[in-house]
Backbone of each chain as ProteinMPNN parsed JSONL, in Angstrom:
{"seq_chain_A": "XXXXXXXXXXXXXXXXXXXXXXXXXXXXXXXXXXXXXXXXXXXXXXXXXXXXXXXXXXXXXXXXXXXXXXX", "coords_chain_A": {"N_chain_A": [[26.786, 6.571, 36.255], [28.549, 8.81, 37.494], [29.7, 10.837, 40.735], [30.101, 14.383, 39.892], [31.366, 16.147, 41.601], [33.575, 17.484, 44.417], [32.016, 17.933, 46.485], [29.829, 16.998, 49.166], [26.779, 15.593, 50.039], [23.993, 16.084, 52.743], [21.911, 15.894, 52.117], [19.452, 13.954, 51.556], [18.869, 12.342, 53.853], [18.731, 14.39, 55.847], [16.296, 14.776, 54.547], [14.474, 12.716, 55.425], [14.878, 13.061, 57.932], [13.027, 14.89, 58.285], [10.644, 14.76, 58.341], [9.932, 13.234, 56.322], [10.562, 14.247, 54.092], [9.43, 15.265, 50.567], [11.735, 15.022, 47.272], [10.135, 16.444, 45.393], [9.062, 18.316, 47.309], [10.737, 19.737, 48.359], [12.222, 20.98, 46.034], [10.084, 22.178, 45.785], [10.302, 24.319, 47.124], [12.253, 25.326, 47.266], [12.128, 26.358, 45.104], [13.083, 25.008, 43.025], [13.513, 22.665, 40.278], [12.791, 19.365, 40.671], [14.311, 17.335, 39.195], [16.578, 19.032, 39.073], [17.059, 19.132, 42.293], [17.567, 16.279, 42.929], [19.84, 15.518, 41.066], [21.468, 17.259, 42.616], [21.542, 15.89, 45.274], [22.454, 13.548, 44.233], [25.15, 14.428, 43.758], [26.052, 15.248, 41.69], [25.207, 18.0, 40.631], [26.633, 21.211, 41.515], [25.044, 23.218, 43.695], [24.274, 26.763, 43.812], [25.464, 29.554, 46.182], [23.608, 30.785, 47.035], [21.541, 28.97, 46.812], [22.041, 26.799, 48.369], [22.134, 28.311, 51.057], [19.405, 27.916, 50.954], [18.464, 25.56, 50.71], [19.84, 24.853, 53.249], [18.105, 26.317, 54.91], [15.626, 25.796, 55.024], [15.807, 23.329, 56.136], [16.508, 23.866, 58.423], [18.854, 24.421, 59.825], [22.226, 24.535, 59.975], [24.63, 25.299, 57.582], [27.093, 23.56, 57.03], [25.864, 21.298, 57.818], [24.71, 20.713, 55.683], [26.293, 20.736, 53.785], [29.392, 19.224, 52.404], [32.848, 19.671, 52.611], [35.425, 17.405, 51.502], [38.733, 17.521, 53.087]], "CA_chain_A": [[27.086, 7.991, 36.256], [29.302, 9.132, 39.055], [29.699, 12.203, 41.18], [31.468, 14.965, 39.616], [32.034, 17.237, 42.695], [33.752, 16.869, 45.66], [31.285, 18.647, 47.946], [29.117, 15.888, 49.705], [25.629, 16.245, 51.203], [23.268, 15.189, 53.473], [20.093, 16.05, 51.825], [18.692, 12.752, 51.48], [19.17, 12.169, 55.109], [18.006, 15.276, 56.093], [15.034, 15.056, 54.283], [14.213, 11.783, 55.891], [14.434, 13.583, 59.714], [12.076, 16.202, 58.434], [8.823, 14.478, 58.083], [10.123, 12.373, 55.088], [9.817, 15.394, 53.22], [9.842, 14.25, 49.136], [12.285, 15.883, 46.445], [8.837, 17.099, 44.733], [8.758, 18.962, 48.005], [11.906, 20.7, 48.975], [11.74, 21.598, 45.355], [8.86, 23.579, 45.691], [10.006, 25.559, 48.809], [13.542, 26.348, 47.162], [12.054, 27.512, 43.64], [14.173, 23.915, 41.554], [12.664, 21.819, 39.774], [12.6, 18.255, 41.493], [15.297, 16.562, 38.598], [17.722, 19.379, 39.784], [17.15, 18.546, 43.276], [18.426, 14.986, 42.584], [21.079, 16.086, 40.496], [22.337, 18.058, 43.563], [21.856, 14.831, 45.822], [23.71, 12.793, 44.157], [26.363, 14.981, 43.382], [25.822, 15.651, 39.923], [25.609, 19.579, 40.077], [26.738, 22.051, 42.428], [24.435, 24.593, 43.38], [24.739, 28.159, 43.844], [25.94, 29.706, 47.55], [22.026, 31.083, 47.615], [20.506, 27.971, 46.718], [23.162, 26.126, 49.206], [21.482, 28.53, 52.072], [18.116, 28.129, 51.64], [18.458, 24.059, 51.513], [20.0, 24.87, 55.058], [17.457, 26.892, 56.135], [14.115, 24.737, 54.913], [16.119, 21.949, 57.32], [16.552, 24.815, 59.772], [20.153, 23.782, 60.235], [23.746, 25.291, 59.36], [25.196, 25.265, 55.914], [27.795, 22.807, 57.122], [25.149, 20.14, 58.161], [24.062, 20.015, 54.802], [27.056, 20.404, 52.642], [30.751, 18.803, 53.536], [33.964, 19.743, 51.674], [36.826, 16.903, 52.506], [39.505, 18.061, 53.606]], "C_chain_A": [[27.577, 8.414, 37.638], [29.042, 10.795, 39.314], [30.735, 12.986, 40.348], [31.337, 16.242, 40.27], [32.275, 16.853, 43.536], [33.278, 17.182, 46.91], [30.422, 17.29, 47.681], [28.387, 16.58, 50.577], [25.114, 15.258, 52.14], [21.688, 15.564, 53.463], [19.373, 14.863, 52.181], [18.177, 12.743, 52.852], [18.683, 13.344, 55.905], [16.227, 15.545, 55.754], [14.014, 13.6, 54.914], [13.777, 12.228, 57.249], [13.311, 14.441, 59.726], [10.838, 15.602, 57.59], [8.734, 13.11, 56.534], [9.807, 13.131, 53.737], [10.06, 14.211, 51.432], [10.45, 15.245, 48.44], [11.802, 16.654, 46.014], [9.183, 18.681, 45.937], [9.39, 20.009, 48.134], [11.695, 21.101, 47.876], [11.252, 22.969, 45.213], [9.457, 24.641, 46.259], [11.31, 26.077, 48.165], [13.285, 26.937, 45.693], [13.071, 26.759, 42.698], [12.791, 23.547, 40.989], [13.403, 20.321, 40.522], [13.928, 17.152, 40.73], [17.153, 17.633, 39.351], [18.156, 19.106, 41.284], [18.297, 17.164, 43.806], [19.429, 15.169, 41.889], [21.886, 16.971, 41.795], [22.692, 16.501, 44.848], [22.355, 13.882, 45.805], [25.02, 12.965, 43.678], [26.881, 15.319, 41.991], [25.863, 17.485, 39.603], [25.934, 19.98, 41.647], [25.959, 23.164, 42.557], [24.894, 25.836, 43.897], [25.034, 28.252, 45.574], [24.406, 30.182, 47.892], [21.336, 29.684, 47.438], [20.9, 26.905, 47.846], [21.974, 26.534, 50.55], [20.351, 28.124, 52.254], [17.028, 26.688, 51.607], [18.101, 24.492, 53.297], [19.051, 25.623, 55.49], [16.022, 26.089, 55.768], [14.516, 23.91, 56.194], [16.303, 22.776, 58.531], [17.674, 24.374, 60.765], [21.349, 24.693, 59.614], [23.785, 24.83, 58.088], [26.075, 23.7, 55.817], [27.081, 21.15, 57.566], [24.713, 19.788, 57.122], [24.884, 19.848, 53.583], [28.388, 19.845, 53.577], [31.41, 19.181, 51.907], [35.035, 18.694, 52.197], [37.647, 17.473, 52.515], [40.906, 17.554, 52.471]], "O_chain_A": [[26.951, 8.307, 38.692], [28.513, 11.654, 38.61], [31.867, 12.578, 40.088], [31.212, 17.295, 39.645], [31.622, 15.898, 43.958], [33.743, 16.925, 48.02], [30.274, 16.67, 46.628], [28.639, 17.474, 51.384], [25.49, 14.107, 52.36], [20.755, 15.557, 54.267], [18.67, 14.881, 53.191], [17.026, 13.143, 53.024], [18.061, 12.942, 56.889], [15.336, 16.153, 56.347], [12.796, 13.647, 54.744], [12.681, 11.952, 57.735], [12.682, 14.76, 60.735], [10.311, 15.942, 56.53], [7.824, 12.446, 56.038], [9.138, 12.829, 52.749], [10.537, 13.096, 51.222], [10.048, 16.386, 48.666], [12.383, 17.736, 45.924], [9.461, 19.804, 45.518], [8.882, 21.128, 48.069], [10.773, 21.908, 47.996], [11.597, 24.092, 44.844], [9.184, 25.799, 45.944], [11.588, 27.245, 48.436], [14.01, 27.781, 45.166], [13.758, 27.331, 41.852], [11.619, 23.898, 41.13], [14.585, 20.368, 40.864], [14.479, 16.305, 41.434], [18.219, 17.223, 39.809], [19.333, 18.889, 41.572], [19.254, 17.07, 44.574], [20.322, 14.669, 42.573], [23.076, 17.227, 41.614], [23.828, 16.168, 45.185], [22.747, 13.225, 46.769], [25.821, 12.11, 43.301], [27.985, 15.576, 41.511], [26.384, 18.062, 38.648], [25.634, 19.353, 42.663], [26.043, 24.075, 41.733], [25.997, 25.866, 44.443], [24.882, 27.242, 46.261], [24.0, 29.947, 49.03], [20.403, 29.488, 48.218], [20.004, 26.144, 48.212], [21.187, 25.719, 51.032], [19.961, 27.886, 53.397], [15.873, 26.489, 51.984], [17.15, 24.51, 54.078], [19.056, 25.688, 56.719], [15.383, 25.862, 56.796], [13.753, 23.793, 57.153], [16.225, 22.242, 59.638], [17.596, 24.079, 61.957], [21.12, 25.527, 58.738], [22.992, 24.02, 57.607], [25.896, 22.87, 54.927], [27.719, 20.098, 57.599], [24.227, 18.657, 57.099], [24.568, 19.171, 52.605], [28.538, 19.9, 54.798], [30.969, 19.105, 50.76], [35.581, 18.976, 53.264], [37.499, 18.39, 51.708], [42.05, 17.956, 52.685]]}, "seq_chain_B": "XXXXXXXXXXXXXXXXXXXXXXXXXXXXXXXXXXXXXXXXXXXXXXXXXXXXXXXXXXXXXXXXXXXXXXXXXXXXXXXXXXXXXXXXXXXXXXXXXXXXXXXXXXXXXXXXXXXXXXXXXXXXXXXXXXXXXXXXXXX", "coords_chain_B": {"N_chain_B": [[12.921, 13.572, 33.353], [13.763, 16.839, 32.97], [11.795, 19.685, 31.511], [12.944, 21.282, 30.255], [15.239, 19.439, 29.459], [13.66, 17.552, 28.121], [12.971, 19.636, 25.448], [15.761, 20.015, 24.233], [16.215, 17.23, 23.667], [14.342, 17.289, 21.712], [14.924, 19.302, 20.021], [17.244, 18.7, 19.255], [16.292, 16.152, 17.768], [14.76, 16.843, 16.207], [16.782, 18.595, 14.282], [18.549, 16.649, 13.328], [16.771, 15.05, 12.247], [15.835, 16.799, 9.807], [17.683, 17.916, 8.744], [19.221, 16.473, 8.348], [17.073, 14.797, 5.94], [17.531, 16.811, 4.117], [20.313, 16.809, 3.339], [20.694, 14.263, 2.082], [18.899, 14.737, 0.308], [20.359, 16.39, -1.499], [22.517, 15.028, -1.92], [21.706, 12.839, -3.78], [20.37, 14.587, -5.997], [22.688, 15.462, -7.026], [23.951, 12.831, -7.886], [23.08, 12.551, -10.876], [23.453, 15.896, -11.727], [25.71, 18.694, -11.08], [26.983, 19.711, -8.619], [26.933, 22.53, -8.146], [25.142, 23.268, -10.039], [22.349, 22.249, -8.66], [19.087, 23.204, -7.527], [19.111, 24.366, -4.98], [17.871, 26.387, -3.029], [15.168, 26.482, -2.853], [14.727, 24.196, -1.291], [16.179, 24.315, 0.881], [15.466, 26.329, 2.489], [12.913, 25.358, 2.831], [13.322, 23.173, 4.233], [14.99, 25.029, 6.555], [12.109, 26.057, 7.301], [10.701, 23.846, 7.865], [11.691, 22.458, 9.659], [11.634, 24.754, 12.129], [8.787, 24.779, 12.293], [8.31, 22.276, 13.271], [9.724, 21.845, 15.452], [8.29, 23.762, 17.124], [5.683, 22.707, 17.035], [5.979, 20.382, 18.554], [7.241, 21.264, 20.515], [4.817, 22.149, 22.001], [2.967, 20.439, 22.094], [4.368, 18.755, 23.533], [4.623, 20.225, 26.271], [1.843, 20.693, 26.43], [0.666, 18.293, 27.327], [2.711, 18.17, 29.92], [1.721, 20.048, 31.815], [2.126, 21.105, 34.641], [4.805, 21.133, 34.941], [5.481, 22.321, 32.7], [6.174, 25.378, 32.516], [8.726, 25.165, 34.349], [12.232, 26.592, 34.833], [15.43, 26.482, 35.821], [17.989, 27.426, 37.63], [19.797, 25.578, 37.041], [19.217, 24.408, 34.983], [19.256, 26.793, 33.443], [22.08, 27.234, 33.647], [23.365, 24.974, 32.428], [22.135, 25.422, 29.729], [23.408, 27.796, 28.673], [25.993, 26.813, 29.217], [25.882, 24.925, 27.059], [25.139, 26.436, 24.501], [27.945, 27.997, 24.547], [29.717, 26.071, 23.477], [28.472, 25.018, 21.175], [28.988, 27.589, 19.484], [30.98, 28.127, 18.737], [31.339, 26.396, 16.43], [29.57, 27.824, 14.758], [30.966, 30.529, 14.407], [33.385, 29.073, 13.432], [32.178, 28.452, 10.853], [31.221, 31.055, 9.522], [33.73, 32.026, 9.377], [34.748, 30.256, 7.566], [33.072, 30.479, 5.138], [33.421, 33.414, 4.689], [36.066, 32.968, 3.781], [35.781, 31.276, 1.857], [34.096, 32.997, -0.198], [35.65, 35.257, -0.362], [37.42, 33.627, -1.986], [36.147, 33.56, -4.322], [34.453, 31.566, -4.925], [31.519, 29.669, -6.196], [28.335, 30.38, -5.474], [26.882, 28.052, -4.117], [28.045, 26.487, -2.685], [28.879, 28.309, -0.483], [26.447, 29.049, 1.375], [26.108, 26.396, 1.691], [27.844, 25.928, 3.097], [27.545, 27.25, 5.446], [25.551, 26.864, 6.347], [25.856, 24.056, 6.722], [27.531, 24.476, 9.442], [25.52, 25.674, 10.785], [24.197, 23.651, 11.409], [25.758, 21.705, 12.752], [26.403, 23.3, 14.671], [24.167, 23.11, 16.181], [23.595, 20.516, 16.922], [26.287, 19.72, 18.157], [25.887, 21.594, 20.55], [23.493, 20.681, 21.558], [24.256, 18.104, 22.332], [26.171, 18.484, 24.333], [24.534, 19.888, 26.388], [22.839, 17.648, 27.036], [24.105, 15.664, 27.598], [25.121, 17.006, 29.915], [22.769, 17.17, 31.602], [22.631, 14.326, 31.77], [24.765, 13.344, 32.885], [26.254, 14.942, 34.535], [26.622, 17.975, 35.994]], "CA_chain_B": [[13.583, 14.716, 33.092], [12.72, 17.954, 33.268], [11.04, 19.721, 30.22], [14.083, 21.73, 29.359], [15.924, 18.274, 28.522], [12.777, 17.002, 27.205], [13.307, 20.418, 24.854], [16.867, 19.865, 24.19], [16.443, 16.129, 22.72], [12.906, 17.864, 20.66], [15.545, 20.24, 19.055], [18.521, 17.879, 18.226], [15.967, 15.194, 16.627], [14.387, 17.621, 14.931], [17.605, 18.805, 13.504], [19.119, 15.358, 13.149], [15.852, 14.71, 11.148], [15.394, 18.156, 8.776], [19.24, 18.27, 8.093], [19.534, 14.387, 7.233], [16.702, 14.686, 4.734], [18.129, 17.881, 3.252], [21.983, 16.018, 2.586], [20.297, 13.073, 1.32], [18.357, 14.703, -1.446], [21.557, 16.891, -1.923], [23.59, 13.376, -2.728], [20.633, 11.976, -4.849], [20.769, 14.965, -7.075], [24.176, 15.417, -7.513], [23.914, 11.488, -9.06], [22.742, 13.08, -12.184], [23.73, 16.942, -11.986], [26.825, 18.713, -10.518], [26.763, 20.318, -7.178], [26.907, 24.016, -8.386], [23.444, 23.583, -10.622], [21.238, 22.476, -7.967], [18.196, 24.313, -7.274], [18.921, 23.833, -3.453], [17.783, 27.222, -1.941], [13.872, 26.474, -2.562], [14.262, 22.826, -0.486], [16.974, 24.691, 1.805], [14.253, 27.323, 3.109], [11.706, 24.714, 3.078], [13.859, 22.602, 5.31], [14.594, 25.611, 7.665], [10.363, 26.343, 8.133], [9.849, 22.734, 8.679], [12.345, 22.794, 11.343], [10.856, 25.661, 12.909], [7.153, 24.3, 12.557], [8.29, 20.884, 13.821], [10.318, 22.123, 17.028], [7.202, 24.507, 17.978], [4.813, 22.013, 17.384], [6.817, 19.395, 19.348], [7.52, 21.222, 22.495], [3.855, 22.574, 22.584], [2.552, 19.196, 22.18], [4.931, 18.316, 25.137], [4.121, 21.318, 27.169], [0.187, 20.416, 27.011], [1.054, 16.846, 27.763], [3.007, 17.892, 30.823], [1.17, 21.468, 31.926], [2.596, 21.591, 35.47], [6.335, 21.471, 34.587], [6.28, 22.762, 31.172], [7.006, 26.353, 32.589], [9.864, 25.202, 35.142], [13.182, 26.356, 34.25], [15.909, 26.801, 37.048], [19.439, 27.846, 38.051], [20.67, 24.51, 36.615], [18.474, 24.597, 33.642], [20.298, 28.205, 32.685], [23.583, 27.197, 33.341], [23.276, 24.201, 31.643], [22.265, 26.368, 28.593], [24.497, 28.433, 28.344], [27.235, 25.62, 28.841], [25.615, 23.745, 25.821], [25.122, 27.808, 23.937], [28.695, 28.206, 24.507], [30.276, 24.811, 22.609], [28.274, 24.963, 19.958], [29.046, 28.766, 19.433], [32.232, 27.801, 18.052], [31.012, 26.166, 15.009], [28.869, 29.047, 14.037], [32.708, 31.26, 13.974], [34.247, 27.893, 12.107], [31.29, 28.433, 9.565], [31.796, 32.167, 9.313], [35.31, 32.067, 8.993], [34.673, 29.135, 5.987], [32.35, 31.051, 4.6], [34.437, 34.148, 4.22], [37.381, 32.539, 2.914], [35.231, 31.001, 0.288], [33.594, 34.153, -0.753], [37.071, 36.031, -1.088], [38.266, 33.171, -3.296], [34.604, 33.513, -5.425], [34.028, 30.15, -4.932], [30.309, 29.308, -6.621], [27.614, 30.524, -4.103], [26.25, 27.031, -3.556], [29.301, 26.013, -1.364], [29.57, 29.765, 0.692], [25.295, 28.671, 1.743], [26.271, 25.351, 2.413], [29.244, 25.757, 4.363], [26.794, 28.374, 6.793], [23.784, 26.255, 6.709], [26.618, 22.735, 7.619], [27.956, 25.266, 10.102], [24.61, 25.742, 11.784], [23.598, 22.256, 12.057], [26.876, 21.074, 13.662], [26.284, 23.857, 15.755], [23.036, 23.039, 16.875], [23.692, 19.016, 17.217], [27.108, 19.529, 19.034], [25.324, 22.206, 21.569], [22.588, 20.054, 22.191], [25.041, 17.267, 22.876], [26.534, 19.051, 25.247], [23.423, 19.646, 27.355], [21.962, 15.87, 27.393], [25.129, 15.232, 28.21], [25.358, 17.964, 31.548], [21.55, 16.413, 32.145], [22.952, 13.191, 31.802], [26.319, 12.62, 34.091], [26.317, 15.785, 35.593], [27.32, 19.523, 36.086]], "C_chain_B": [[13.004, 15.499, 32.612], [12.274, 18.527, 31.864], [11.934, 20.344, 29.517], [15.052, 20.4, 28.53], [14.969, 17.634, 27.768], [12.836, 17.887, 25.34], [14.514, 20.503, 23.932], [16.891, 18.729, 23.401], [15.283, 16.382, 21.657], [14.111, 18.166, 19.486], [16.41, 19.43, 18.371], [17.716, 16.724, 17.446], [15.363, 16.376, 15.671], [15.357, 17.958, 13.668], [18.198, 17.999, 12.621], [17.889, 15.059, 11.517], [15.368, 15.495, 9.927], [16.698, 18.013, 7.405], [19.807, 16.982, 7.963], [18.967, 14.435, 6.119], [17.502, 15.589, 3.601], [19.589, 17.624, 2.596], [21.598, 14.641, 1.706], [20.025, 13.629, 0.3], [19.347, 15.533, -2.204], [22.131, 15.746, -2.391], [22.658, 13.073, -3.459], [20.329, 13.395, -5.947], [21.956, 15.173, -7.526], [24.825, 13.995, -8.253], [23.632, 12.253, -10.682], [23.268, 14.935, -12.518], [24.891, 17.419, -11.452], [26.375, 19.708, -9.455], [26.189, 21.821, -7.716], [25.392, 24.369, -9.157], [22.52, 22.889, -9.703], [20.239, 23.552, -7.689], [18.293, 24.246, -5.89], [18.494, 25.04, -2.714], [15.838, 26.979, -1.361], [13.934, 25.483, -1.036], [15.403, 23.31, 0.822], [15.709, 25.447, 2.995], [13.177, 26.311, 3.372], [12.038, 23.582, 4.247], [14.032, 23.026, 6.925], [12.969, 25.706, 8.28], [10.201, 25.282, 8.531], [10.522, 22.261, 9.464], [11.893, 23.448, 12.625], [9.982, 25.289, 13.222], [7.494, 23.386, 13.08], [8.956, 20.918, 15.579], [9.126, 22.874, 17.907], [6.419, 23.319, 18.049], [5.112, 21.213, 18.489], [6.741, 19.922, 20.564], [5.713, 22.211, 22.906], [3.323, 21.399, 23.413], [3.021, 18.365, 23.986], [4.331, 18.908, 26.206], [2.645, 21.145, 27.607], [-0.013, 19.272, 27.349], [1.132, 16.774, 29.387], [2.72, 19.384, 31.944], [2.624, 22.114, 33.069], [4.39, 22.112, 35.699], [6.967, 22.129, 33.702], [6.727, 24.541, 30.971], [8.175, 26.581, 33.645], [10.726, 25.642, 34.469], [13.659, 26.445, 35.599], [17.0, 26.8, 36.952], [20.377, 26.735, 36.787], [20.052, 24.236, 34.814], [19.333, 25.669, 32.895], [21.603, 28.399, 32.439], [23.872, 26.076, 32.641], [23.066, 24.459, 30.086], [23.359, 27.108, 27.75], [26.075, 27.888, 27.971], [26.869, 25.226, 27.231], [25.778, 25.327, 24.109], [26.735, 28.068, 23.552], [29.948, 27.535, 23.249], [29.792, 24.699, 21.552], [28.512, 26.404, 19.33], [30.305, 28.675, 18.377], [32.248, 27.102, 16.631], [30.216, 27.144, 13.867], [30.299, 30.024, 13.683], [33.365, 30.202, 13.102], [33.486, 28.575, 10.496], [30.965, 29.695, 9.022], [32.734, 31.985, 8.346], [35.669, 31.018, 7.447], [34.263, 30.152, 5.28], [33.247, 32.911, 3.976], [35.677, 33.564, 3.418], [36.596, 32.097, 1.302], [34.598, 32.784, -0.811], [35.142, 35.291, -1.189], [37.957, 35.48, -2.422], [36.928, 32.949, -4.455], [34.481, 32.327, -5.825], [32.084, 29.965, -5.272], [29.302, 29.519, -5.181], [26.92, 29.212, -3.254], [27.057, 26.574, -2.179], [29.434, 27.112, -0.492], [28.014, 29.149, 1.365], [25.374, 27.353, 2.473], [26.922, 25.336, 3.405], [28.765, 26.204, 5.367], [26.119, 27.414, 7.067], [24.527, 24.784, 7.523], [26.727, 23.618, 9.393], [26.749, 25.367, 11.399], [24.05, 24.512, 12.439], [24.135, 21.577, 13.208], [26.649, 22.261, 15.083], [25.141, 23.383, 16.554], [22.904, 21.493, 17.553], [24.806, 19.005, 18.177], [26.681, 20.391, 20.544], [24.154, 21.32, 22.574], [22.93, 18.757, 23.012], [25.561, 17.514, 24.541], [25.961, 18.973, 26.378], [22.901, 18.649, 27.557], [22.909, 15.514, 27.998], [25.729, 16.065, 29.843], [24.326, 17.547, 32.145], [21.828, 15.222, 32.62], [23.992, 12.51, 32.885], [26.591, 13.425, 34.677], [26.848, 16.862, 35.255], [27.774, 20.147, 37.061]], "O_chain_B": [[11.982, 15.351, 31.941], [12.414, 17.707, 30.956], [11.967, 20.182, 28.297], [15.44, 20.409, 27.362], [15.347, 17.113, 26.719], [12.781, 17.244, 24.292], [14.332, 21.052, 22.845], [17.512, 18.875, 22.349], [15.296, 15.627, 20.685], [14.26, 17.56, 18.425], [16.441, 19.361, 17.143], [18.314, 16.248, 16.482], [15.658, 16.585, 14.494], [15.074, 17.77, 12.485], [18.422, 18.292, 11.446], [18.123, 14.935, 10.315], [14.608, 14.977, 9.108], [16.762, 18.001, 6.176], [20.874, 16.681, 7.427], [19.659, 14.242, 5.119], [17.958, 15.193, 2.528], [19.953, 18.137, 1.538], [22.273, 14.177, 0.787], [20.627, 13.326, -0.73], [19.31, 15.494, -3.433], [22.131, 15.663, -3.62], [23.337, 13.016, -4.485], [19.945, 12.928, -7.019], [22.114, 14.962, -8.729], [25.834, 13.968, -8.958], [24.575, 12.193, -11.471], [23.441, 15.176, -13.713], [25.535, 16.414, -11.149], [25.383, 20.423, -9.6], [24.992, 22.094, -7.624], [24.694, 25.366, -8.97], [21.427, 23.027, -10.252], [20.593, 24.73, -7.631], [17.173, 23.976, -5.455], [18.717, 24.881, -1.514], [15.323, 27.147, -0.256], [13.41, 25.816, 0.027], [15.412, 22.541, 1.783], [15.299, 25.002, 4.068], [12.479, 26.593, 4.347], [11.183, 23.174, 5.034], [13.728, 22.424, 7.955], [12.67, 25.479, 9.452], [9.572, 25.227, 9.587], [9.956, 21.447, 10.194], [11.787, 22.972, 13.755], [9.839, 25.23, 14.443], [6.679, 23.367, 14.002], [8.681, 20.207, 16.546], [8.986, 22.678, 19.114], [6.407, 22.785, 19.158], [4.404, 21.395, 19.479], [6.307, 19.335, 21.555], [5.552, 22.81, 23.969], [3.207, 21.241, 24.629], [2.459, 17.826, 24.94], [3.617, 18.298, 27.001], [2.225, 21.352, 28.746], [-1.147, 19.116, 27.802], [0.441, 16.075, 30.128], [3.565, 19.658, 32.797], [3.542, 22.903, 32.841], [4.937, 23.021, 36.323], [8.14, 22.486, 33.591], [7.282, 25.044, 29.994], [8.615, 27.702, 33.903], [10.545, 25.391, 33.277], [12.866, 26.493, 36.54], [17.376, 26.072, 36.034], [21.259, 27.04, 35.984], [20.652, 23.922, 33.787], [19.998, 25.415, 31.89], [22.212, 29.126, 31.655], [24.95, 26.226, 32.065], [23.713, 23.819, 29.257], [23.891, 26.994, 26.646], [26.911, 28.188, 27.118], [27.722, 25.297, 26.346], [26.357, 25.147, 23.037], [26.962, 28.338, 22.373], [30.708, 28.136, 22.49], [30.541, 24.247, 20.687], [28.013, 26.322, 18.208], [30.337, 29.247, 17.287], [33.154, 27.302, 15.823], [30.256, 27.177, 12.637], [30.561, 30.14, 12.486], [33.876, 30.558, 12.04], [34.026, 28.99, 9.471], [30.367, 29.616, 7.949], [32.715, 31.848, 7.123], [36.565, 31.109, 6.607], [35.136, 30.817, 4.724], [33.473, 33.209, 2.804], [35.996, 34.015, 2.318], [36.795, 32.464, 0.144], [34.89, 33.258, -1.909], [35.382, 35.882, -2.242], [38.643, 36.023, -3.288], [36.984, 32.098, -5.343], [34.402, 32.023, -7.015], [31.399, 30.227, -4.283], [29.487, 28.954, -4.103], [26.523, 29.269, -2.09], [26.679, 26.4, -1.021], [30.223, 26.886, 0.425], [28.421, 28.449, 2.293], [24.873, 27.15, 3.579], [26.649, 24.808, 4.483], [29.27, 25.811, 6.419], [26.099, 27.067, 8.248], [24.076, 24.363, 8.589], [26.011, 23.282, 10.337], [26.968, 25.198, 12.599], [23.599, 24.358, 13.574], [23.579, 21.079, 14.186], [26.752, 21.951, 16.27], [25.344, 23.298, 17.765], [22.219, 21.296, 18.556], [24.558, 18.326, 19.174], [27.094, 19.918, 21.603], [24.003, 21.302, 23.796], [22.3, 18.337, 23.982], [25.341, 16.867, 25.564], [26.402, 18.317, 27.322], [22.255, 18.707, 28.604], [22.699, 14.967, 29.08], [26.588, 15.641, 30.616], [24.517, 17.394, 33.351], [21.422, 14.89, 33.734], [23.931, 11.439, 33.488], [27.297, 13.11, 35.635], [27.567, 16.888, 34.256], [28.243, 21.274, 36.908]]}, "name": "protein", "num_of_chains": 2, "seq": "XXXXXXXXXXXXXXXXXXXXXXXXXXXXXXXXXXXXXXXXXXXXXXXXXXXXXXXXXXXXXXXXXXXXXXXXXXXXXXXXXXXXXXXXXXXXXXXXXXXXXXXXXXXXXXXXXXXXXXXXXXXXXXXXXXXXXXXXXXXXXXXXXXXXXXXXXXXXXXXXXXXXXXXXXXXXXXXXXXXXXXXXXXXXXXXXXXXXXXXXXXXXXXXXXX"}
């Protein structure tokens, strides 16, 4: 099952610098459920421009550190 | 997967399994009688309730199985819905639109019931498709 969007993250990787947080986790704190989570990390859904922010702000980082559009 | 897709494959076996028996015993009387004299509304109605009873039971059963998740829904859950709401929406207007035409040409009421009740199934099996399938490879 491949990606079908061309925005690219860096959740995973992010969630690794921050304590090793777990999908369960971030989850919680953004109000998903833990399958959508993963569905966003591996590029399976796109989420909303609010749900986008408040990734970036759990990691307490820009928008652009956690999503990429190529060019 | 989360309890809404757990929900989602409840509903399409259920359906798969209500509205299989119900065409089967439709073909196994029609061996001996002709379509139009069936008694099919008793075992029609009795098909819808044990649809109903079998989808509630089912996703309770789940729900007390899996407590902590079984009132998640979320962003992707709703739009995923609505995607799957949308595609099958279109067979419910097919099965209308049958259904009228038959009734203008006073076609025997067995076939205007059927054509609604086909109408709903396909709706409910191609919708649900839909969604396992936005769960499945993505949205």
């Amino acid at each position: 099952m491949g990606q079908t969007t061309k925005i690219t993250n860096s959740i995973r990787a992010l969630r690794f610098s921050n304590n090793e947080m777990t999908q369960a986790d971030l989850a919680d704190r953004i109000g998903m459920t833990r399958q959508t989570v993963i569905a966003i990390e591996q590029g399976k859904y796109s989420p909303s421009l609010e749900i986008a922010f408040q990734i970036a702000r759990v990691f307490k980082v820009p928008l652009e550190e956690v999503f990429h559009y190529p060019e | 997967m989360s309890h809404q897709e757990k929900r989602t494959w409840i509903f399409a076996g259920v359906t798969i399994l209500t509205a299989g028996y119900y065409f089967i015993w439709l073909i196994i009387q029609a061996q001996t009688i002709p379509f139009t004299t069936i008694a099919y509304i008793p075992t029609m109605l009795w098909v819808i309730a044990a649809a109903t009873v079998l989808v509630t039971l089912a996703e309770t059963i789940v729900a007390t199985i899996t407590p902590k998740e079984s009132k998640k829904k979320d962003q992707r859950d709703q739009e995923i819905y609505q995607y799957g709401e949308y595609i099958g929406h279109s067979f419910v207007i097919i099965g209308a639109i049958g259904a009228l035409i038959l009734s203008i040409l006073k076609v025997d009421h067995f076939w205007i019931a059927n054509s609604i009740y086909i109408a709903f199934v396909l709706s409910a099996l191609v919708s649900s498709m839909a969604k396992l399938a936005a769960y499945r490879t993505g949205f």
